[in-house]
C-alpha positions in Angstrom: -3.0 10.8 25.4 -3.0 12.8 22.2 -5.9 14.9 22.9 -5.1 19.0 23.2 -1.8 17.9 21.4 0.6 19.4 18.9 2.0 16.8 16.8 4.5 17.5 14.1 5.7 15.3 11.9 9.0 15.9 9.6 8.8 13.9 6.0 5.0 14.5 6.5 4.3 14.1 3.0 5.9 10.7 2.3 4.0 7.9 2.6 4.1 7.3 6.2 3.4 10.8 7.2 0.4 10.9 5.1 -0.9 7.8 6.8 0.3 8.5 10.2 -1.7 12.1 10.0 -4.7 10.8 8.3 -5.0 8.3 11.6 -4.4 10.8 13.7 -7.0 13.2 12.6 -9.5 10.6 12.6 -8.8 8.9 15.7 -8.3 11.9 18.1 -11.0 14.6 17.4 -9.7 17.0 19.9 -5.9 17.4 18.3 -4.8 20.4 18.3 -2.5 20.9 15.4 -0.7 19.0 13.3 2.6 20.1 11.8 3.6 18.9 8.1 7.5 19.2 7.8 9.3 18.5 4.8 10.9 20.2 1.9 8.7 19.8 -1.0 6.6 22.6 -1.5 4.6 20.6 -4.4 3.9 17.3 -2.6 2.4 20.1 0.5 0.3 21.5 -2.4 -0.8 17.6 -3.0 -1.5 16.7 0.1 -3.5 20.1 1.2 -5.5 19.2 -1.7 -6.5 16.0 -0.8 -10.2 15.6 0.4 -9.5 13.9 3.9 -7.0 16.9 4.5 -9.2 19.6 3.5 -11.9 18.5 5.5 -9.2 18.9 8.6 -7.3 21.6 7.4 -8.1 23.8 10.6 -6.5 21.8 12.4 -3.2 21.3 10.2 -0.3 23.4 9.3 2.2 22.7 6.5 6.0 23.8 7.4 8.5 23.9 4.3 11.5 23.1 6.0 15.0 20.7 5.8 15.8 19.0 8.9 19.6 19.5 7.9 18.7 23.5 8.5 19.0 23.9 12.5 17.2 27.2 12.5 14.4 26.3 11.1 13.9 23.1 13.0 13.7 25.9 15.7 11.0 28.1 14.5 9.0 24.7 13.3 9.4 23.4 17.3 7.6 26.1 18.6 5.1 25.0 20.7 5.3 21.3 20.1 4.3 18.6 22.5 5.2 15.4 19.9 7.7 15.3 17.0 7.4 11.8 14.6 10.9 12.3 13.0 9.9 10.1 9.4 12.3 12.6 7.1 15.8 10.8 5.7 17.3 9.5 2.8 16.0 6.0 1.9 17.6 4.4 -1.1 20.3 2.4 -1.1 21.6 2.8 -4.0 21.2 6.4 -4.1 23.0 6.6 -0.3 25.8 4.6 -1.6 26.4 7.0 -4.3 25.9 10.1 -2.4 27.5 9.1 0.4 28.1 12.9 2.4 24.3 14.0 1.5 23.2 10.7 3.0 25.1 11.8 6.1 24.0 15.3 6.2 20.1 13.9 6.0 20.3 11.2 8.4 22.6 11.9 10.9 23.6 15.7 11.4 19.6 16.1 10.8 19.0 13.7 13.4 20.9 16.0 15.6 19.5 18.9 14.6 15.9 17.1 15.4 17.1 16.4 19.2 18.9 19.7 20.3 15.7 21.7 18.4 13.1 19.4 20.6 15.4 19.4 23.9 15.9 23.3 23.3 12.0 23.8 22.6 10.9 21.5 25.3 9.4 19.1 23.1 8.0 16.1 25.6 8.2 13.3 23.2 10.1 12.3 19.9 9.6 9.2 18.1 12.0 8.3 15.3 11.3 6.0 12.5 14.2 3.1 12.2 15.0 0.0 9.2 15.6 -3.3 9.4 18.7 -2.1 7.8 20.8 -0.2 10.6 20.4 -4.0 12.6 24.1 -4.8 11.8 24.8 -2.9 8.4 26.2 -3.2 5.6 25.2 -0.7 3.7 25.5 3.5 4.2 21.8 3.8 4.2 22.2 1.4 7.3 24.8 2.5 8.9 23.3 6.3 9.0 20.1 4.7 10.3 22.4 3.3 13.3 23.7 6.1 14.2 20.7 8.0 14.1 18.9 5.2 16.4 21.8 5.9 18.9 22.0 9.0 18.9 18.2 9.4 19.4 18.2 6.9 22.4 21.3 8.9 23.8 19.4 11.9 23.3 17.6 11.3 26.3 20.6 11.6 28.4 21.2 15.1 27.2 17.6 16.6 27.6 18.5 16.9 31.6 15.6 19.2 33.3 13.9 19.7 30.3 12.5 16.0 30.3 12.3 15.7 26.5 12.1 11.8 26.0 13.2 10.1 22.7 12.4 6.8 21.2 12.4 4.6 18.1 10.4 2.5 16.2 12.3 0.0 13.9 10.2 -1.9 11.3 10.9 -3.3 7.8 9.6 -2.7 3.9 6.2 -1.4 3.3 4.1 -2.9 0.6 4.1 -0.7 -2.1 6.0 2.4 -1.0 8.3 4.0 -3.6 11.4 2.4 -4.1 10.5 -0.9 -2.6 10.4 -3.6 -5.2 7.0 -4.8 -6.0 6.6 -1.2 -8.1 9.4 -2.2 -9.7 8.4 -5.4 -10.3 5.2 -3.8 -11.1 6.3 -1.8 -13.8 8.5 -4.5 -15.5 5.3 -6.5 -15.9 3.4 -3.4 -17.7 6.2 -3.0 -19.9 5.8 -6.3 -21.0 8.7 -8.4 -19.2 8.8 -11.8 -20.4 11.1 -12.8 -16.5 12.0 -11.0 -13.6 15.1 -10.7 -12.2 15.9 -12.2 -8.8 19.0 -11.2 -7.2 19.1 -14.5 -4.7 16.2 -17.4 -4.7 17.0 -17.7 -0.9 16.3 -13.9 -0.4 13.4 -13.1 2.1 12.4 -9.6 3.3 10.2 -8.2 6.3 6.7 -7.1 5.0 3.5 -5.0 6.6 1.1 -2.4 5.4 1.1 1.4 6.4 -1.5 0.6 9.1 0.6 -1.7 11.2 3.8 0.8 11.4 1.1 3.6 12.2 0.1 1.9 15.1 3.3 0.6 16.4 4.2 4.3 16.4 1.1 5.3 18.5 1.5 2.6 21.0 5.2 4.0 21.4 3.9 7.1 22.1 1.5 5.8 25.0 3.7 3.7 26.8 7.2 4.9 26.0 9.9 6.1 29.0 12.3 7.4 26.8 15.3 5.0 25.1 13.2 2.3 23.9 14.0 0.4 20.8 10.3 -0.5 19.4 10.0 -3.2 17.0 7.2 -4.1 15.5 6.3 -8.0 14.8 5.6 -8.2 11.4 5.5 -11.2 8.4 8.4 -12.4 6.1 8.0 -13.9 2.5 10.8 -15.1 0.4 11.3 -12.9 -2.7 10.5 -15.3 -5.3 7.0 -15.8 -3.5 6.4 -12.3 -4.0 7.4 -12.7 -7.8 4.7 -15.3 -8.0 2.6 -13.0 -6.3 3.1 -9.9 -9.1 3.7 -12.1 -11.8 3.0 -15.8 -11.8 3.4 -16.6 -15.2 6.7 -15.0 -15.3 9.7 -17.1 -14.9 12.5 -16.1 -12.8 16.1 -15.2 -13.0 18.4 -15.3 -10.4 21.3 -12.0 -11.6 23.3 -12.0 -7.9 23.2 -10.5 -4.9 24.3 -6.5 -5.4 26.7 -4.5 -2.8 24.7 -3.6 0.2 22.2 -6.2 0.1 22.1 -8.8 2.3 20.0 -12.0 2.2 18.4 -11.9 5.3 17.4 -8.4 6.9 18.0 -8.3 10.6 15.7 -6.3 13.3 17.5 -7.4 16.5 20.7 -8.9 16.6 22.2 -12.0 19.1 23.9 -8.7 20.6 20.7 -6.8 21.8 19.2 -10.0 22.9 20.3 -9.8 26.5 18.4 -6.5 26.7 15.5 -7.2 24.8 11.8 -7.7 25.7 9.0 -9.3 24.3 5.2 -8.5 24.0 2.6 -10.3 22.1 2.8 -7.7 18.7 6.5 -6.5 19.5 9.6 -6.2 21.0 11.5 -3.7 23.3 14.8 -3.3 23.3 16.1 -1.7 26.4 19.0 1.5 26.9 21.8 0.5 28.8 21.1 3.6 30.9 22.4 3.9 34.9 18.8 5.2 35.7 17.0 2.4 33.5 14.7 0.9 35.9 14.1 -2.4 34.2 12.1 -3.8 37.1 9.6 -0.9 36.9 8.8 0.6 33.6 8.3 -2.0 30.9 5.4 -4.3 32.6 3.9 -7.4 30.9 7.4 -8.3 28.8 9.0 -11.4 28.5 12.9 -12.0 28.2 14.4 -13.7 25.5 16.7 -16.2 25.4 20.5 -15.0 25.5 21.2 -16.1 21.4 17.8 -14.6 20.0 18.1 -13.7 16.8 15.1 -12.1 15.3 15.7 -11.7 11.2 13.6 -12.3 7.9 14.9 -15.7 7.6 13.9 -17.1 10.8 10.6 -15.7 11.0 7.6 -17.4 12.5 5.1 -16.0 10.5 5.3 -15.8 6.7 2.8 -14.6 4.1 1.2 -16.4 1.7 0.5 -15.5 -1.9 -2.8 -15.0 -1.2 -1.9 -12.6 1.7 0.7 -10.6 -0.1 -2.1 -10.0 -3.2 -3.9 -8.5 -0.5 -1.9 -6.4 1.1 -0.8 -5.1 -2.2 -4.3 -4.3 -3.6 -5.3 -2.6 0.2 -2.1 -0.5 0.3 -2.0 3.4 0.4 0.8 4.9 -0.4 
């Protein structure tokens, strides 16, 4: 499906991208170029430097660009078959301050991402979604949303050119910057006698690099364009993963802070009625006229009308046990 392909990738150098590319190369000999697209011309020198991308780097190309700049986006597109759209803004508190630069990142870029890959007759686009635009409260969220829309609408705009868009939603990564076992991590090597819990009901969505790697491949086998992908993945209360980092440390509870909810949501009761079930993930359908429901999506099961499919009422939780191993295996 990927063979003879021109992939390109924008926030290639974050943690994803780095993971995504690495599978990529290693999975499907016969790529035939992959793009890195991001705006950091010392994390490119990084990365071109590291052994696994060396050894490929015939086969790779590394593209300093901003996916708020239109025209570049343009001159990048050339020649692309598949775009994995992984650049934004991430942190919430950092959103909340900057509000317009969150905006200009994550939703004018989005757009900038779809009329470059409808206009360059890009065939597929797969954007990377949170747990967090699921009913927002936050502006980190709320950008999210409106990329995911606008994405998923972006099929309705690529008319004869066939571009098809898609996205994959999925929740923290162990380990990735700004997520808060390296911050619990560091309080612990500075020598923190507690750490600070902001609510002891708090749970959170958790899965390694590997498992959002794949959900984004399988997107891109069996996608028709305005699928919502999200990936089944394990919860674990916060305090678990205290004990997890730190079990001798006691806990403090400090309050819930603006933006954060208790609970992070992948599908709300709202999306239930158009949403699908598979063994390792969900679909949720586009409320599009041509949307043939009956036809394109085989092997999913309804679910019922007042689903509800959050951190809190998760079947599957990890243990202790598990979440010390995820932690040691991660690559970030």
């Amino acid at each position: 499906m990927l063979n003879n392909q021109t992939i390109l990738v924008t926030g290639g150098t974050g943690s994803f991208g780095k993971k995504f590319i690495k599978t990529i190369l290693l999975k499907y000999p016969n790529i035939k170029r992959i793009i890195v697209f991001s705006r950091d011309e010392f994390k490119q020198f990084n990365m071109s430097n590291m052994p696994i991308f060396k050894e490929h780097k015939d086969r790779l190309r590394f593209f300093i660009g901003d996916v708020r700049d239109k025209e570049r986006l343009y001159r990048a597109f050339d020649g692309v078959d598949i775009v994995i759209h992984a650049a934004a803004l991430k942190q919430v508190p950092s959103c909340e301050y900057n509000p317009f630069e969150a905006v200009k990142t994550n939703i004018l870029g989005a757009e900038n991402v779809i009329n470059a890959a409808i206009d360059k007759k890009v065939k597929k686009v797969v954007a990377l979604s949170t747990d967090k635009a699921c009913a927002p409260i936050n502006l980190y969220g709320a950008t999210k949303l409106c990329s995911d829309k606008l994405f998923i609408s972006g099929n309705n705009y690529s008319g004869k050119q066939n571009t098809r868009f898609s996205v994959v939603r999925y929740g923290n990564v162990a380990g990735s910057r700004g997520s808060v076992i390296p911050f619990f991590q560091k309080l612990v090597d500075d020598g923190a006698k507690e750490l600070p819990i902001t609510d002891f009901k708090m749970t959170r969505f958790w899965l390694k690099l590997e498992s959002a790697v794949n959900m984004v491949i399988t997107a891109l086998e069996n996608m028709q364009g305005g699928e919502l992908y999200i990936k089944k993945i394990p919860s674990m209360k916060i305090t678990e993963l205290a004990k997890a980092i730190a079990p001798e440390l006691s806990l403090r509870e400090i309050g819930i802070r603006p933006g954060e909810k208790v609970h992070e949501m992948m599908i709300s009761k709202e999306d239930a009625r158009n949403t699908l079930e598979f063994d390792d993930y969900y679909v949720v359908q586009p409320e599009f006229h041509w949307w043939k429901r009956d036809f394109t999506i085989k092997g999913g099961r309804s679910v019922d009308l007042e689903f509800e499919y959050h951190s809190g009422n998760n079947k599957e939780w990890l243990t202790v046990e598990q979440m010390k191993k995820l932690i040691s295996n991660n690559e970030d």
